[in-house]
C-alpha positions in Angstrom: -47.7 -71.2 149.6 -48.7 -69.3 153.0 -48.8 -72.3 155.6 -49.5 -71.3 159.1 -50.2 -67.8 159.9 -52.2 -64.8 158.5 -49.4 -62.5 157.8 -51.0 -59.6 158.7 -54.5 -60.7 156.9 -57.5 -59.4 158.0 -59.4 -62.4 156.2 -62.8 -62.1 155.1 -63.3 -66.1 154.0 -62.1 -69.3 155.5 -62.2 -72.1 153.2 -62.5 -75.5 153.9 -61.5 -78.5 151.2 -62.0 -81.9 152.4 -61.7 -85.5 150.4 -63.5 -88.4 152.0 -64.1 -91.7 150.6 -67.2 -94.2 151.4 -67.5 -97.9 150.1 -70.6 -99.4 149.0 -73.0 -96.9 150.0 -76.2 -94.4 149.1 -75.0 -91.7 150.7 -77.9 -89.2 148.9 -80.6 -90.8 146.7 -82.8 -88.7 144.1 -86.8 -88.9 143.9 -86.1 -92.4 142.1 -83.9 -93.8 144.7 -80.8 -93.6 142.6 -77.4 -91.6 143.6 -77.4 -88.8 142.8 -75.5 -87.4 140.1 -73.1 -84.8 138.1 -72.2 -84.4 134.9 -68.5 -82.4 135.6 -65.7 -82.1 132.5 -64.8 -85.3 131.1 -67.0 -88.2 133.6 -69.9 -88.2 135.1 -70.0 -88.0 139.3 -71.9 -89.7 142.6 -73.2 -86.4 143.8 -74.2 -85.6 147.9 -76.0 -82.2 147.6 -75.2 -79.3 149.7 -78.7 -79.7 151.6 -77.9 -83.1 152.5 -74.6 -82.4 154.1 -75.4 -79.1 155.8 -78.5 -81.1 157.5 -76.3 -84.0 158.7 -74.0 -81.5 159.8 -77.2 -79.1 161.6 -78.5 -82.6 163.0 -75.4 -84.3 164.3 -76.1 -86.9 167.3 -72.6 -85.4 168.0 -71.3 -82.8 171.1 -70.4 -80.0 168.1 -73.0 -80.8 166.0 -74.5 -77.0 165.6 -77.9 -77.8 166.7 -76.4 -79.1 170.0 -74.6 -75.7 169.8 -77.7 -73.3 169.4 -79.3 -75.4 172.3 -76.0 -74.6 174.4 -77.0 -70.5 173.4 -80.7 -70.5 173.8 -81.0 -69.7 170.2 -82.2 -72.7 168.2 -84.7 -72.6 165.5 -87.8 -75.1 163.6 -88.3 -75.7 159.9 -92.3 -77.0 159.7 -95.1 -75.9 157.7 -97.1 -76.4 161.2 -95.4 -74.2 163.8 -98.2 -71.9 164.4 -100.2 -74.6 165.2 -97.7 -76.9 167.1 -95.9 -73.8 168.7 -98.0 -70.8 169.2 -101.7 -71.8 169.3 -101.4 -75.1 169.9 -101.9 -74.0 174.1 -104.7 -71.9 173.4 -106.7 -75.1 172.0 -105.1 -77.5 175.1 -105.8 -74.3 178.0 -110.0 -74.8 176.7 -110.8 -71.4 174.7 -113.8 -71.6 171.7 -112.2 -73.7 169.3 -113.7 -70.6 167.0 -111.5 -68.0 168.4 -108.1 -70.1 168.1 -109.2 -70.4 164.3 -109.5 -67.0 163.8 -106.2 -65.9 165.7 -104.9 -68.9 163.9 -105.8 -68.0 160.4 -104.8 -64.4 160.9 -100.7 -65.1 162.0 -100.9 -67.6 159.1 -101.9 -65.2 156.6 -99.0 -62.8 158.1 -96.7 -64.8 157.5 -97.8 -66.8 154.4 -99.9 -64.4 153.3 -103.8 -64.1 152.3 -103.9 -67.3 150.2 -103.4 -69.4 153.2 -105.6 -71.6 154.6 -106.2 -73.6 158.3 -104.8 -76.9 158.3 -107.3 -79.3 157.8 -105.8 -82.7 157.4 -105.1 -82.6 154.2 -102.2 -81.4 151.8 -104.4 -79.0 149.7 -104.7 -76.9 152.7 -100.9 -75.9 153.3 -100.1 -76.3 149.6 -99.4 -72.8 149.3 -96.9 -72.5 152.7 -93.0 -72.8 153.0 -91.0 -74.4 155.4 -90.6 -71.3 157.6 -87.3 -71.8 159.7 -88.6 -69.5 162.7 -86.1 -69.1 165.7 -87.4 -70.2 169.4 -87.7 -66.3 170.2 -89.7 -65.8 167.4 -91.9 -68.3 168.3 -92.3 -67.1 172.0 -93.1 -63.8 171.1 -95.9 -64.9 168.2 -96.7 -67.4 171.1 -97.4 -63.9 173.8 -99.2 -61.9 170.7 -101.7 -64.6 170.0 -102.2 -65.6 173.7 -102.6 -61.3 174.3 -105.7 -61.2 171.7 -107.1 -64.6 173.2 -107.0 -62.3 176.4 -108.7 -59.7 175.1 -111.4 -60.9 173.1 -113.8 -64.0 172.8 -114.7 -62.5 169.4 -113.0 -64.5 166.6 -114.2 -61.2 164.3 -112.5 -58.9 166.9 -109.1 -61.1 167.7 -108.9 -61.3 163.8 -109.2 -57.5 163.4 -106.9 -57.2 166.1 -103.8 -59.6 164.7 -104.5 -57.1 161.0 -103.6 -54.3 163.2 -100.7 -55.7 164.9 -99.5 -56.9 161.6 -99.6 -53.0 160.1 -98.2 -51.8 163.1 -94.8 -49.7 162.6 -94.3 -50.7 159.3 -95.3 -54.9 160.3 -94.9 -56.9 158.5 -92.0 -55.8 160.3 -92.7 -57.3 163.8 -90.2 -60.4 162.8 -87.6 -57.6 161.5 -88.3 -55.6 164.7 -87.6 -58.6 167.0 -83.8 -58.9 164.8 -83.2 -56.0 165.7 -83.8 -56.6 169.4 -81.8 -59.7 169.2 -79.2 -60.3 166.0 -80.4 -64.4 166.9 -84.1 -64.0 167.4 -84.1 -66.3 164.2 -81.9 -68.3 165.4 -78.6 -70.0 164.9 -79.3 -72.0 161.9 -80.7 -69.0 160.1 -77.6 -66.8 160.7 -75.9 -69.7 159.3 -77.0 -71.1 156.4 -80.2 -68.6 156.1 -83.8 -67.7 155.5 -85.7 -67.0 153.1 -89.3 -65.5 153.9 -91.4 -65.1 151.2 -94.3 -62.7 152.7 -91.6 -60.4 154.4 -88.2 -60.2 152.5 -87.0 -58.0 155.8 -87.1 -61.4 157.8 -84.6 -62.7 155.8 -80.9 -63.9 156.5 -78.3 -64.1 154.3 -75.8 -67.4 154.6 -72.7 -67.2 155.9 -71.7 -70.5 155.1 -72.1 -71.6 152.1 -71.5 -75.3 151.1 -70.9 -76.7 147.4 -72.2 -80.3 146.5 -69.9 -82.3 147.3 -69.0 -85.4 143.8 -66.5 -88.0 143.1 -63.1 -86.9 141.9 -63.3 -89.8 139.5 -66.1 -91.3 137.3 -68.9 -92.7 139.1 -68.7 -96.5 140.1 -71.9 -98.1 141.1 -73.7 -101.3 141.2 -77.2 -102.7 141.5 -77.7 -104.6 144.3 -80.3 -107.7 144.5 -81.5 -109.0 147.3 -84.3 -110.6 149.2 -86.7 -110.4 152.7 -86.9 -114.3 154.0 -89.8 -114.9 155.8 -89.1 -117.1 159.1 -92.4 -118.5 159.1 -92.8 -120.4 155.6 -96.2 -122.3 154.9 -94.5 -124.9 153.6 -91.5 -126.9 154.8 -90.0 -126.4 151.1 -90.3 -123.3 150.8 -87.2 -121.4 150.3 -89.2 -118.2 152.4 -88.2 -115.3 150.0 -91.2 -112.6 151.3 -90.1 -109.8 149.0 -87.3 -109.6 146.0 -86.0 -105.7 145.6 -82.6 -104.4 144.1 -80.9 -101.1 144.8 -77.9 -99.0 143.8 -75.1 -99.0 145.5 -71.9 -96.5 144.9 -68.4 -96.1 145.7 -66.0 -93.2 146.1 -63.7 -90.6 146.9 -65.2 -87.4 147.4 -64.4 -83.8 147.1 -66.5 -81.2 149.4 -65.5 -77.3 149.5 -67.2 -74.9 152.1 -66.9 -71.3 152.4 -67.0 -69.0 155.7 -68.2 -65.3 154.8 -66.4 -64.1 158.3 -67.5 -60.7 158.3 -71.1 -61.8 157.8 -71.2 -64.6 160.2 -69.9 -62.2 162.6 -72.3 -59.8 161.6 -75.2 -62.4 161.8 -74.0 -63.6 165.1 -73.5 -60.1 166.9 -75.8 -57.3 165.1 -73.0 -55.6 164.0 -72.3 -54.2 160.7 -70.1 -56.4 158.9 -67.9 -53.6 157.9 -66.9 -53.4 161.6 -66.6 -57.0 162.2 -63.4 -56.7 163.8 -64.4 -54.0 166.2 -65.1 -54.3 170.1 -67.7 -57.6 169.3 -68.5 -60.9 171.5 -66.4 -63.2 168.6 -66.5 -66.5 170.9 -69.5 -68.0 169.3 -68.4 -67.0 165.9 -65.2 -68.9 166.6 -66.7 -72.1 167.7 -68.9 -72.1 165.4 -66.2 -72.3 162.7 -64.1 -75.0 165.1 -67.1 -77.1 165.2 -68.0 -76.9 160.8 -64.2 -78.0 160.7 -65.1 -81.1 162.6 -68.1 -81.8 161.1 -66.8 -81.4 157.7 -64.2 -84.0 158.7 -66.2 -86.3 161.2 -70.0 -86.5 160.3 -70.7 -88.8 157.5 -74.2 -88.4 155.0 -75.8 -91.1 154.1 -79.5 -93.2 153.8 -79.6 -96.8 154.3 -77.5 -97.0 157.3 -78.8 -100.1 158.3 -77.7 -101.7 155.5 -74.9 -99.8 154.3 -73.3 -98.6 157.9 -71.8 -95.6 155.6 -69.6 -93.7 158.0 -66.2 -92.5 156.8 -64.0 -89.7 157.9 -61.8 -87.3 156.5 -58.5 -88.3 154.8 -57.4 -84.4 154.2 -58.8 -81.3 155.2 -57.5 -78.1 154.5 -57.9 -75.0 155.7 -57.6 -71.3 154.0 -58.4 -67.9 155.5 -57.6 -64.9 153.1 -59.2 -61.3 152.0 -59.9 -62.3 148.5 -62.7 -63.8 146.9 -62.3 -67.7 147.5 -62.6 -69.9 144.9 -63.0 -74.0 144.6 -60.5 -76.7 143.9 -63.1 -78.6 142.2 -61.3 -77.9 139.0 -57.8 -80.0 139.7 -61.0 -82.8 138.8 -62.3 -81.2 135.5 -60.4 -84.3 133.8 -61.4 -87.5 136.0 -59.3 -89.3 138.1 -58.1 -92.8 136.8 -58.9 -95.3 139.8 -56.1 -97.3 138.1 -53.2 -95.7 136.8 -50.6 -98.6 135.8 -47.9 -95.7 135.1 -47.7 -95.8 139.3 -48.0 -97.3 142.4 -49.6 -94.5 144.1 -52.6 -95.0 145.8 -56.0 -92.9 144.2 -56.1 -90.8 147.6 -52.3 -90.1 147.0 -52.8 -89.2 143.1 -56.2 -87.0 143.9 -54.1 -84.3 146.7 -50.9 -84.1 144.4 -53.7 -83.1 141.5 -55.5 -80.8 144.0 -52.1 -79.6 145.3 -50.5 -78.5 141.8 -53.6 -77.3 141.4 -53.4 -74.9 144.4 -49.7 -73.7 143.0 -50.7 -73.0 139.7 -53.5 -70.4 140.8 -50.8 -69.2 143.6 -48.3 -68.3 140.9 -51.1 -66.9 138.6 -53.0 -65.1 141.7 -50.4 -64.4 143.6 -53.5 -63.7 146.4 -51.4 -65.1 149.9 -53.9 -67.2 151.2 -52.7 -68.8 154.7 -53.4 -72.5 155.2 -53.4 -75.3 157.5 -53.8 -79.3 157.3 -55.1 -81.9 158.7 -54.1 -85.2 156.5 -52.8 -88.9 156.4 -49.2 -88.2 155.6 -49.6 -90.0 151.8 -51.8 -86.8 150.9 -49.9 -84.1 152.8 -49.6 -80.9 150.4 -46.2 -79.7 149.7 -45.2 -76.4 152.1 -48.4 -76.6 154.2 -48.3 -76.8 157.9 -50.1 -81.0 158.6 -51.2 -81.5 162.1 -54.1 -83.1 164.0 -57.8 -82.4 163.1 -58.1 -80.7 166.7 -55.0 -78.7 165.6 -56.6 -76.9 163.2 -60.0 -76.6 164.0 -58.2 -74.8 166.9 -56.6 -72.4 164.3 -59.9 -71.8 162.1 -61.0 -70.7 165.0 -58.1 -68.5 166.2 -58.7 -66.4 163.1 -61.8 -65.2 163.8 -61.7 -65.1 167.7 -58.0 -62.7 167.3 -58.2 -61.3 164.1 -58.0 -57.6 164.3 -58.0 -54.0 161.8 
């Protein structure tokens, strides 16, 4: 196994195993308030879906958290149905022009963006049935912001500023005033989009492609639950008797150790970051925020825990291993050294489950080296009963460092 450097690698991926364990928690709940699940080889799993990590991640009340980041750059970016109206005509209505004329201006970005089906908010959910949660970056927003305050300028007309948005909207090819501003500015969509991406429906040149991608993160063993009952007790009983119970509810509860894998397309994220074309990613390119954005998703793989029901539950964990691969091939998952289940209790040893889950990741790693023979270079971070055989362990810090040394130095 390569442990420490990249031998001459120009890598296009970093990849990023981690196993965490959580007790007693709901750390991601499906639309009937159960844990999710996974059906994977010979057990069934506690699931956390990618969406719920990569927002905990995104949303971090933490200094690397990545909106915190994007903030630091001037480049962050709103999901909402409702950021036309809360971010670009919303001072139109409070500066006093005909409630009319905002409408009309209103309507016309709307249909733009959502196209011609859409409809002016109206209170109720039929009227933005048809809309996505557009992720639009803060530069995005100013300049829709300038164009509909520019027609409000012109015109009292709602007729007029309506014919006026069309034109705008056909202008040079437009719906290409979104891909127009990307190419002023490779971050106009902002951080999170060149990240994880976008995806606009009514202009597919507006889109992003991911640069991280993030797999579901399940149990390395069979899923181990439990329904918890409990009661609300009222403090102010009618009666002195009265044992007080205001409400009896149960929930599930789950335990676990966890395997997550993320993936770093390098030469994209660069690309996304910079404007550049990924070919040429390790040209004469600003890399810094491309490198701390890699040292900070090594953190918050390791440090930021999911979870609902925090009250109850206080479900935050960290890391017990992290490691870290940069390489030139296509990456591939350690998921499979858990196709057959862990045994939480194995009476053959008296090895701990962490312990028995890295030496079954780790031969798992060696068999695909001999077979593969593709030279990956790795680094860990790790409690010393799940160090990997041959690969470098050192501090968190350590390596997030060294993730994002490979991106900041690497050159053709």
């Amino acid at each position: 196994m390569t442990t420490t450097a990249t031998d001459g690698i120009v890598p296009k991926f970093i990849q990023i195993h981690f196993l965490a364990a959580w007790p007693g928690a709901l750390l991601n709940r499906d639309d009937a308030g159960l844990a999710k699940r996974l059906p994977f080889g010979t057990a069934t799993r506690t699931r956390v879906s990618s969406q719920c990590l990569k927002r905990h991640w995104r949303m971090a009340d933490d200094p690397r958290a990545l909106h915190e980041l994007a903030k630091q750059n001037g480049v962050e970016g709103m999901r909402s149905k409702f950021a036309i109206e809360q971010r670009v005509t919303a001072g139109l209505r409070e500066s006093g022009h005909p409630t009319s004329l905002v409408d009309a201006i209103e309507l016309a970005l709307l249909k733009t963006l959502y196209g011609d089906k859409s409809k002016l908010y109206d209170g109720t959910s039929a009227s933005v049935r048809e809309r996505q949660a557009l992720l639009l970056g803060r530069n995005e927003l100013e300049y829709l912001r300038a164009q509909a305050e520019s027609v409000a300028a012109q015109t009292s007309d709602p007729k007029e500023a309506k014919a006026l948005i069309e034109t705008w909207a056909k202008e040079r090819d437009q719906k290409g005033n979104l891909k127009q501003l990307r190419e002023q500015s490779a971050l106009s969509s902002s951080l999170e989009a060149a990240l994880f991406g976008r995806m606009v429906t009514s202009d597919t040149r507006a889109n992003r492609d991911a640069a991280i991608h993030v797999a579901h993160a399940f149990t390395v063993h069979a899923q181990q639950t439990e329904i918890d009952y409990f009661t609300v007790v009222d403090d102010l009983p009618v009666k002195e008797d009265d044992a007080g119970a205001a409400g009896v509810f149960d929930t599930e509860l789950t335990s676990g150790l966890y395997y997550g894998y993320v993936v770093v397309d390098v030469p994209l994220l660069v690309s996304n970051l910079t404007g550049c074309d990924r070919r040429d990613w390790t040209g004469d390119h600003d890399r810094a925020l491309a490198a701390q954005v890699v040292e900070h998703l090594v953190h918050l793989v390791a440090e930021i825990s999911p979870g609902a029901k925090k009250g109850s539950t206080a479900p935050y964990s960290r890391a017990e291993l992290v490691l870290v691969e940069a390489g030139d091939r296509q990456p591939r998952t350690l998921a499979n050294a858990f196709r057959d289940a862990i045994a939480t209790e194995d009476r053959t040893s008296n090895r701990s489950l962490s312990h028995r889950t890295a030496q079954a990741m780790a031969g798992h790693l060696a068999d695909l080296d001999r077979m593969y023979e593709t030279g990956e270079a790795r680094r860990l971070a790790a409690l010393p009963d799940l160090a990997v055989p041959e690969v470098a362990n050192g501090s968190l810090r350590e390596l997030a460092a060294w993730a994002g040394s490979i991106v900041r130095d690497a050159a053709a």
